[in-house]
N, C-alpha and C positions, 0 to 999 in steps of 0.2 A: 504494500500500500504506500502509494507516494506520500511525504507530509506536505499537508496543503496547506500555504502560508495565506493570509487575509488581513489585509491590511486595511483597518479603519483610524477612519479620522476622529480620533477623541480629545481628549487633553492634550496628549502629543501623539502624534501617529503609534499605533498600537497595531503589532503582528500577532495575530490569530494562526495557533498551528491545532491542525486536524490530522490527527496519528491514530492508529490501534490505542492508544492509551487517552487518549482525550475523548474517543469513542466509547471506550469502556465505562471510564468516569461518566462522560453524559447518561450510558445506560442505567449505572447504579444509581445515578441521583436521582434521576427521572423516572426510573421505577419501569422503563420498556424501553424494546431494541427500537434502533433507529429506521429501522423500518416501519414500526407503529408512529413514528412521531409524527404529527398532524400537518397542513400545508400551512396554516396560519398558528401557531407557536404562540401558547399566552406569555406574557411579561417574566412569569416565575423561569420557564423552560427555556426563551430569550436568554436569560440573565445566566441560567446555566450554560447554555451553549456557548457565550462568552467565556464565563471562569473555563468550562474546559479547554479552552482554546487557548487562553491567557497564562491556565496554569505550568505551561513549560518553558517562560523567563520566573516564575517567582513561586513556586511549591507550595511558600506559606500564606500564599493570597487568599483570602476573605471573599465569602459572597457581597456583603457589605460593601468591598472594595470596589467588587465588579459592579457594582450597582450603583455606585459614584462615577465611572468611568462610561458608564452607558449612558447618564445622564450628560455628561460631555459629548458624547458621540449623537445623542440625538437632537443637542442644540446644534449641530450641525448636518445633521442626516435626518432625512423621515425615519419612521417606525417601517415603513415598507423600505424603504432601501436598505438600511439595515438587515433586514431579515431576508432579504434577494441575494445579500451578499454573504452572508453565511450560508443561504442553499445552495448557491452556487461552489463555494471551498467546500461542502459538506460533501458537494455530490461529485466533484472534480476528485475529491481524496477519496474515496470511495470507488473510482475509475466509472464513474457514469456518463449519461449526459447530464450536459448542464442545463437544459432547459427541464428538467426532470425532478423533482424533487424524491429523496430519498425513500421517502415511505411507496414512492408507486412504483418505485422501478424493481420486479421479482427478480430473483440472481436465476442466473440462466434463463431469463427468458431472451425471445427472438424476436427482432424485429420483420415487419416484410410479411 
């Protein structure tokens, strides 16, 4: 799995990596695989999908933290661009398309 870096505009530019272990995390927190995760993402699942993404510059980061830092990122981003931009690394590290979001694309299915 490729690590898929994502880069948002928050407080200061902030890379977002998407690895087997930021996957994992999101899974445990979220309580389902990322194939169940929904096309529009509440605020709470948002804010995780950030920490996991966040948490491989800083281990002992805080949800709290990531929730001050999204507050920067959406005085400069919508609530939908934001969330277009992590479907997009989500489903790039993941080897999908990117017009696809995670939850609909089945592994091995076929196009055509």
């Amino acid at each position: 799995m490729p690590k898929q870096i994502c880069l948002i505009d928050a407080d200061t530019p902030r890379e977002l990596r998407f690895d087997v272990n930021a996957f994992c995390l999101m899974e445990d927190l979220m309580g389902k695989t990322v194939n169940q995760m929904d096309d529009n993402p509440g605020m709470k699942d948002l804010r995780i999908i950030f920490y996991c993404g966040l948490r491989w510059m800083n281990k002992a980061m805080k949800l709290d933290e990531v929730g001050e830092i999204m507050d920067a990122a959406l005085e400069k981003n919508t609530l939908e661009e934001l969330g277009e931009t992590l479907t997009k690394a989500m489903s790039q590290a993941l080897g999908q398309d990117t017009e696809e979001h995670p939850a609909k694309k089945r592994r091995g299915g076929k196009k055509g």
